[in-house]
C-alpha positions in Angstrom: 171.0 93.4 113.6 173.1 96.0 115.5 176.6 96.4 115.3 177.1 95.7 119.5 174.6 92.6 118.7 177.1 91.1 116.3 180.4 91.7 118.4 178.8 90.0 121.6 179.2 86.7 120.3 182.7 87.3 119.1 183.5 89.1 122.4 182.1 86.5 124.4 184.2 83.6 122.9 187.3 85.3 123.4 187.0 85.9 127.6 185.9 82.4 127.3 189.7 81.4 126.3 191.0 85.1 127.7 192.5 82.6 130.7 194.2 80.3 128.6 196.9 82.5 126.3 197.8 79.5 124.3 194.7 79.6 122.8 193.8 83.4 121.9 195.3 83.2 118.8 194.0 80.4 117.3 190.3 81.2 118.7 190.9 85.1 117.3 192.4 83.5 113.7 189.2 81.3 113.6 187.2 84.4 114.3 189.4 86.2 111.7 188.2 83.7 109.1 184.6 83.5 110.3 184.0 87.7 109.1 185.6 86.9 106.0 184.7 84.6 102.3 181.1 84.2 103.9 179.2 82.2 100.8 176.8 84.7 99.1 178.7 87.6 100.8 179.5 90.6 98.7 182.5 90.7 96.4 184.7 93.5 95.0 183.8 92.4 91.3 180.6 92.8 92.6 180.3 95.8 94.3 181.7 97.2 90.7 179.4 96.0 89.0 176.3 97.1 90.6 178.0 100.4 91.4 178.7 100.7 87.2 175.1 100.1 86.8 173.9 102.9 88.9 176.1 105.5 88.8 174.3 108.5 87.9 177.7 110.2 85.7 177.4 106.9 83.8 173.9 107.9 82.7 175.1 111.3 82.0 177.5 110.0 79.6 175.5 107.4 78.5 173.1 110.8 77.1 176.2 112.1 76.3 176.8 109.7 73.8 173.4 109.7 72.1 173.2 113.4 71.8 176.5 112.7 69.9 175.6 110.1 67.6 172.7 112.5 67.3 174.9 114.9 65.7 176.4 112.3 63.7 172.8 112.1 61.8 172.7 115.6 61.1 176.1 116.0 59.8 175.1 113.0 57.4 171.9 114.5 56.3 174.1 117.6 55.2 175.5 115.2 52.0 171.6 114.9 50.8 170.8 118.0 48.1 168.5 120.2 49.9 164.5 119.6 48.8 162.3 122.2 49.3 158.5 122.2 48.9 156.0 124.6 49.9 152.1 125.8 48.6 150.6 129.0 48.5 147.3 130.5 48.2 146.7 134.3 47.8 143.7 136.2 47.6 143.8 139.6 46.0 141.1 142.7 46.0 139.4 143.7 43.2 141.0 146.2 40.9 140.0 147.8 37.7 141.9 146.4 34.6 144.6 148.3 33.4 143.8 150.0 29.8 146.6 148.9 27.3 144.6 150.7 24.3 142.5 150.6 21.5 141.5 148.5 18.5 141.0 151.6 16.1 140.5 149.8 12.8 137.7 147.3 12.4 138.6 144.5 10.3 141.6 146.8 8.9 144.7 144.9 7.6 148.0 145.7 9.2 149.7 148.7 8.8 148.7 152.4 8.1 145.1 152.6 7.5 143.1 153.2 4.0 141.4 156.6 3.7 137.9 156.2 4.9 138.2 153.5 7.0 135.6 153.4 10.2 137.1 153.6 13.0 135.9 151.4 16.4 136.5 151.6 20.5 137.8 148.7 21.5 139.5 149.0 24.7 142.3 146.1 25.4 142.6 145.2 28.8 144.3 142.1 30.4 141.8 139.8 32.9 142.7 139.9 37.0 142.9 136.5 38.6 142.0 137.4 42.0 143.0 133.8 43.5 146.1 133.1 42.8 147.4 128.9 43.9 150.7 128.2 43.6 153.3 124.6 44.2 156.7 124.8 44.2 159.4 121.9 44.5 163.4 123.0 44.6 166.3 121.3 45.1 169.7 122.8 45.8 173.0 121.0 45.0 175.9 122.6 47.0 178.4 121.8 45.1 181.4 123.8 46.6 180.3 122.4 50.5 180.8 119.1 49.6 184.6 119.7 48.9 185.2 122.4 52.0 182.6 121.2 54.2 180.2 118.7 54.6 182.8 116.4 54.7 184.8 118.1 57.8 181.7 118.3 59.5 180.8 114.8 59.6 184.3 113.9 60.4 184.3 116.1 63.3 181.0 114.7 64.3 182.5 111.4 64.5 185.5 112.0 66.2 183.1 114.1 69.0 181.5 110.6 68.8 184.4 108.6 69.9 184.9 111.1 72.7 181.8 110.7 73.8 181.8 107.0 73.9 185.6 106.8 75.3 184.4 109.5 78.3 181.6 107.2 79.2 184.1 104.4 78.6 186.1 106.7 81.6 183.4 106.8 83.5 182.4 103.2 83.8 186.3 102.1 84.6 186.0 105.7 87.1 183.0 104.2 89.1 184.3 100.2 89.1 187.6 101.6 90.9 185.8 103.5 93.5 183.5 101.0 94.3 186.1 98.4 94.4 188.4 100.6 96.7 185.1 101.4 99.1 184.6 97.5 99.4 187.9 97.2 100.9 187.9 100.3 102.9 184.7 98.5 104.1 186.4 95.5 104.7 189.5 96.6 106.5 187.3 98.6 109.3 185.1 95.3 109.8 188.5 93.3 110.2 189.7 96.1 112.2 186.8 95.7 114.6 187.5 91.8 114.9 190.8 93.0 116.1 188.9 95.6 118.6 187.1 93.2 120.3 190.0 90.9 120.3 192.1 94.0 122.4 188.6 94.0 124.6 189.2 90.3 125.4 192.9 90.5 126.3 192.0 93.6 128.5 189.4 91.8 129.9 191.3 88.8 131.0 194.1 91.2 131.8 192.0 93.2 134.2 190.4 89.5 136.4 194.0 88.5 136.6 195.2 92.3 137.8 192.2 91.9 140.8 193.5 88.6 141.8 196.9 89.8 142.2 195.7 92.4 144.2 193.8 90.4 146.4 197.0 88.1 146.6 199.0 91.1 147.6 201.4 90.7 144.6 199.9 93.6 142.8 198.7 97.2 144.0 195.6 99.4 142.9 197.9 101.2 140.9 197.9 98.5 138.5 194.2 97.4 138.8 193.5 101.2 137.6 196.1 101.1 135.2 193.9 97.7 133.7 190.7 99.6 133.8 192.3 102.7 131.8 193.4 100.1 129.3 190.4 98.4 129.0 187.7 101.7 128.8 190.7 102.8 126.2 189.8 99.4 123.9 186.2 99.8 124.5 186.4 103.9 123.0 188.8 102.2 120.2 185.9 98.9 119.3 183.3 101.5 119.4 185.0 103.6 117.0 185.5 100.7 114.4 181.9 99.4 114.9 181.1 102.7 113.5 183.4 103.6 111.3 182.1 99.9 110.0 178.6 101.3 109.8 179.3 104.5 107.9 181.2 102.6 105.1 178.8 100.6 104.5 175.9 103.2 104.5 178.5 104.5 101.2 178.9 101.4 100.2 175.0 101.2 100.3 174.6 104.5 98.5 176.9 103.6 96.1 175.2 100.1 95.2 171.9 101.7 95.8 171.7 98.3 97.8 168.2 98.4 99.9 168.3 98.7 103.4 167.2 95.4 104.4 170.1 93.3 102.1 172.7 91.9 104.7 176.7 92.3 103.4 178.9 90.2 104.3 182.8 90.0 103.4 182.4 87.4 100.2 186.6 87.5 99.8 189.1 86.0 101.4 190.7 89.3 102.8 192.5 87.5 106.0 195.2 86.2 103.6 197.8 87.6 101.7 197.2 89.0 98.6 199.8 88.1 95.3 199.9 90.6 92.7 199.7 89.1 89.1 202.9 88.7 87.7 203.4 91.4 84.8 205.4 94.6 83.8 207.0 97.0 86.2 208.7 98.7 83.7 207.6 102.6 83.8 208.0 103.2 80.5 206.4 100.2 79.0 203.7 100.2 81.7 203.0 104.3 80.4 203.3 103.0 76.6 200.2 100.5 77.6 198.0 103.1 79.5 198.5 105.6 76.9 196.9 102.9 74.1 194.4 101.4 76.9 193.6 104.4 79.2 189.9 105.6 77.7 190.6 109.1 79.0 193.4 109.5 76.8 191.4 108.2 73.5 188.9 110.4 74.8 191.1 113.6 73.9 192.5 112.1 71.1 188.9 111.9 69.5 188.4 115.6 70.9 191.6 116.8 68.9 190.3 115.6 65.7 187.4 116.7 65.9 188.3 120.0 66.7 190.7 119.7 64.0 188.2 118.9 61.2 185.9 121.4 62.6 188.1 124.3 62.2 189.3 123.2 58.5 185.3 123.5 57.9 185.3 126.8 59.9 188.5 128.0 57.4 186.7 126.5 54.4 183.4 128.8 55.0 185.6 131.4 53.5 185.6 130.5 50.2 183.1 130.9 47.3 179.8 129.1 47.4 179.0 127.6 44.4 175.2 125.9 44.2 173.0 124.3 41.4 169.6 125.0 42.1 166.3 123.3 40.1 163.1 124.4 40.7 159.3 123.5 39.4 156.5 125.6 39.8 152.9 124.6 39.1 150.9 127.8 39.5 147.1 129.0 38.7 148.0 131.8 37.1 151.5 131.2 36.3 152.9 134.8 36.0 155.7 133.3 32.9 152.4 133.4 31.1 151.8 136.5 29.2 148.7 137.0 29.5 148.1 134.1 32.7 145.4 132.1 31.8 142.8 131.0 34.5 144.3 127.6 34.9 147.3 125.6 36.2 150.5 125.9 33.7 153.6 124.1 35.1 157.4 125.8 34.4 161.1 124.6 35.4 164.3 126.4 36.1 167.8 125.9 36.5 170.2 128.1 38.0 174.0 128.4 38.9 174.8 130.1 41.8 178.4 131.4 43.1 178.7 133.4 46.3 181.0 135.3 48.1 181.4 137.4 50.9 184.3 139.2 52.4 182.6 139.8 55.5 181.7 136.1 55.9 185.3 135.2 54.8 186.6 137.3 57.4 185.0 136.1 60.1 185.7 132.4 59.3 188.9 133.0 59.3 188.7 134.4 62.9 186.1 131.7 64.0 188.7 128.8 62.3 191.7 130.1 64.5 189.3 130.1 67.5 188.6 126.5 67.2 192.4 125.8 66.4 193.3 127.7 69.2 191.1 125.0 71.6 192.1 121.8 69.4 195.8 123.1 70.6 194.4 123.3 74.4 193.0 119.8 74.1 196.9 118.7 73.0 198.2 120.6 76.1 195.8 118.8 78.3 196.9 115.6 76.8 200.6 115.7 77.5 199.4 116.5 80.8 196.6 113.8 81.3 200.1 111.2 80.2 202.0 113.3 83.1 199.2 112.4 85.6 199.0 108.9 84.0 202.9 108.1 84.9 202.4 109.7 88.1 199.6 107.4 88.9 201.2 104.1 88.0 204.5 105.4 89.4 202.3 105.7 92.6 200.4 102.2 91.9 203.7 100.5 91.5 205.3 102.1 94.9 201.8 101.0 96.4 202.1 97.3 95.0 206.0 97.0 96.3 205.5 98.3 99.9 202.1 96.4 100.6 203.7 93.4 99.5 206.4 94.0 102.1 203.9 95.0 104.5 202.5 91.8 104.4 205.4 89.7 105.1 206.6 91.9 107.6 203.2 92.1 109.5 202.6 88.5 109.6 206.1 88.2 111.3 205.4 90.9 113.6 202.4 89.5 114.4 203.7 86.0 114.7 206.3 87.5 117.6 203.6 89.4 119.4 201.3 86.5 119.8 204.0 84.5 121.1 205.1 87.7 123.7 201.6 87.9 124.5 201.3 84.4 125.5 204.7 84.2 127.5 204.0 87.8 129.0 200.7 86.3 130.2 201.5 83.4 131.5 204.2 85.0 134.1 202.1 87.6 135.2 199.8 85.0 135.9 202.7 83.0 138.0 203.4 86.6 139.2 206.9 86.8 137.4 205.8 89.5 135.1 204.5 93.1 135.7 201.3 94.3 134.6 203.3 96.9 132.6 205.1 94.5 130.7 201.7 92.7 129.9 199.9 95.7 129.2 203.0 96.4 126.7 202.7 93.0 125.3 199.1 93.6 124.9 199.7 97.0 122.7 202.3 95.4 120.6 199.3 92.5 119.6 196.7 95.2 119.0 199.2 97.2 116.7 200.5 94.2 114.9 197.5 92.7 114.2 195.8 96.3 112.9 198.9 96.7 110.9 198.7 93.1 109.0 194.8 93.7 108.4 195.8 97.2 107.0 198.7 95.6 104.8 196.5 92.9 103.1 193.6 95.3 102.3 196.4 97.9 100.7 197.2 95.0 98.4 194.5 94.8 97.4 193.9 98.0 96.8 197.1 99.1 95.2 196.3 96.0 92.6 192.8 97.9 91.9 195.0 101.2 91.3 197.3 99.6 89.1 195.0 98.2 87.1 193.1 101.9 87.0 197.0 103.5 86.2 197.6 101.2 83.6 193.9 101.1 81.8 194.0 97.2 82.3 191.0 97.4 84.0 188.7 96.7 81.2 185.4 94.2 81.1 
């Protein structure tokens, strides 16, 4: 259904009453009403909700935090000794034995040999073992890591955990508040188009009653024209809300990723004043809360400790390595036998390592004041992020205060103009009025009613800000 489709009805009820002023505002209130609570119509909480579930930096920090918790693993892995296995087959070319000498007494005792005795060739050489298998297991023990760190690792892991989960935390709360302040953006311009077609009317009726005063002689063109100006004027300004109407809710749309065929409707009671929940305006205590509740702000206090434990690892790398190390080999030929037999002869080892280099040492300690150098950028921001933060609620609470005001002073206003309207009417109509001063009277309306729309949807608003400010926006 078009835009222009939906106002005719509305239009056409109010020149039905345009003649009688006594009844505009109650047939406009009742029209008010009609736009607004519809049953099954769209609600701010819900309009959150289904933005929250779409919203594509959501998902990015939804990813965000399993790539974290990803890294979480690995660090925890790190406390596991090291296990090593690997197999090996090698195939050598054929070589002549090496000669390690000659048996040159047959069946001689030990030692110098006896006058006369025979003497023999017997050449000594060791056999080749052209395939050579091997299996080897190891396991490594660093035993200096899990003091310097291991330990710093995984606790900076952790802490870039919380960050992640607190920034998607942000996020969440992020796209709730924007979809909440969109609904009512959405709202006010549909209101503001009630009150559009409302001005339409009241020109309408104003312009019939200009051309029978002219026709009485108790008015001149002049003042017909003047009408018709007026009236082409509220037809430019109905237009524009009908389509500033349409292009928030083609955001509002996006946003939602609603379908194109869903109807919205206003599912709030927006044409009545809006009470803020009683609570504390203090600054200070209203800052102390956000800085505990605001996820943004535990978000860089998980990204400080992290970086904190990740340049005391970084510092750490510069010390000695020290490392127990077992290994078992199962080999065919095992070389620790003297001369290998053709067969599969298992050996062990332990060993003790300690390490040190004053390259490495040097550039850890250059890599560690890097990382302290952004872990002290990440405290900067913070003071800052609290500076924003007070700025904010400062901003909510001013917000909360005037709109509240706003309220009360536009329902008066508007209580005033709608009785000006009517008397203003009425003695143009017994020709005791000008069409100035009914034209003026007409203005006055327009603007009071706009203004009490736009003071109950700032409420409204300024309560979703506050709650933002303040981090008491949570599920």
């Amino acid at each position: 259904m078009t835009p222009l489709a939906i106002a005719l009805p509305a239009l056409s009820l109010l020149l039905a009453n345009a003649t009688d002023p006594t009844n505009e505002a109650a047939v406009f209130a009742e029209r008010l009403h009609a736009e607004t609570n519809v049953a099954g119509g769209l609600t701010a909480e819900v309009a959150a909700r289904r933005a929250e579930a779409r919203s594509g930096d959501v998902e990015a920090r939804r990813a965000d935090v399993d790539a974290a918790a990803a890294a979480v693993d690995q660090a925890l892995v790190a406390y596991f000794p090291r296990l090593a296995a690997s197999a090996r087959y090698t195939r050598l070319s054929a070589i002549d034995p090496p000669l390690l000498g000659v048996l040159v007494g047959a069946d001689a005792p030990a030692g110098p040999l006896p006058a006369g005795t025979q003497l023999v060739n017997v050449p000594i050489k060791l056999p080749i073992e052209l395939n050579q298998t091997s299996f080897q297991a190891q396991l490594a023990v660093p035993l200096s890591d899990y003091v310097f760190r291991i330990g710093q690792s995984h606790a900076a892991a952790s802490h870039s955990e919380e960050a992640a989960r607190h920034a998607e935390e942000a996020a969440r709360r992020k796209a709730r508040a924007e979809a909440k302040t969109l609904y009512y953006e959405w709202t006010r311009a549909k209101l503001s188009r009630v009150v559009a077609d409302a001005a339409v009317a009241q020109a309408s009726g104003h312009l019939e009653d200009a051309r029978h005063a002219f026709e009485a002689g108790s008015a001149s063109k002049a003042d017909v024209l003047r009408v018709e100006a007026q009236l082409a004027a509220a037809d430019q300004v109905a237009v524009r809300a009908r389509t500033l109407t349409t292009a928030l809710e083609a955001r509002l749309r996006t946003m939602m990723h609603a379908p194109a065929n869903e109807a919205l409707a206003i599912g709030e009671p927006v044409d009545v004043d809006f009470v803020a929940s009683s609570g504390a305006r203090d600054l200070e205590v209203l800052a102390a809360d956000a800085e505990r509740a605001r996820p943004e702000v535990r978000a860089v206090d998980s990204t400080i400790g992290a970086l904190d434990q990740q340049a005391r690892a970084v510092r750490n790398a510069a010390a000695p390595s020290l490392a127990v190390i077992g290994e078992v080999t199962d080999a065919n030929p095992n070389l620790r036998y003297v001369p290998a037999p053709d067969a599969f002869e298992t050996t062990w080892s332990v060993t003790a390592q300690l390490a040190w280099s004053p390259n490495d040492a040097f550039s850890a300690a250059k890599a560690g004041r890097g990382v302290a150098a952004r872990r002290d950028a990440a405290r900067g921001q913070r003071t800052a992020l609290l500076d924003g933060v007070r700025s904010e609620i400062a901003g909510a609470l001013q917000a909360v205060d005037e709109s509240a005001s706003a309220q009360q002073t536009s329902a008066r206003a508007v209580a005033a103009a709608e009785e000006s309207y009517r008397v203003r009417r009425s003695l143009f109509q017994n020709g005791r009025a000008t069409s100035v001063e009914l034209t003026d009277a007409e203005t006055e309306l327009t603007r009071a009613r706009l203004d009490l729309v736009a003071a109950r949807i700032a409420a409204r608003v300024a309560n979703v800000q506050l709650a933002r400010a303040t981090g008491a926006d949570a599920n």
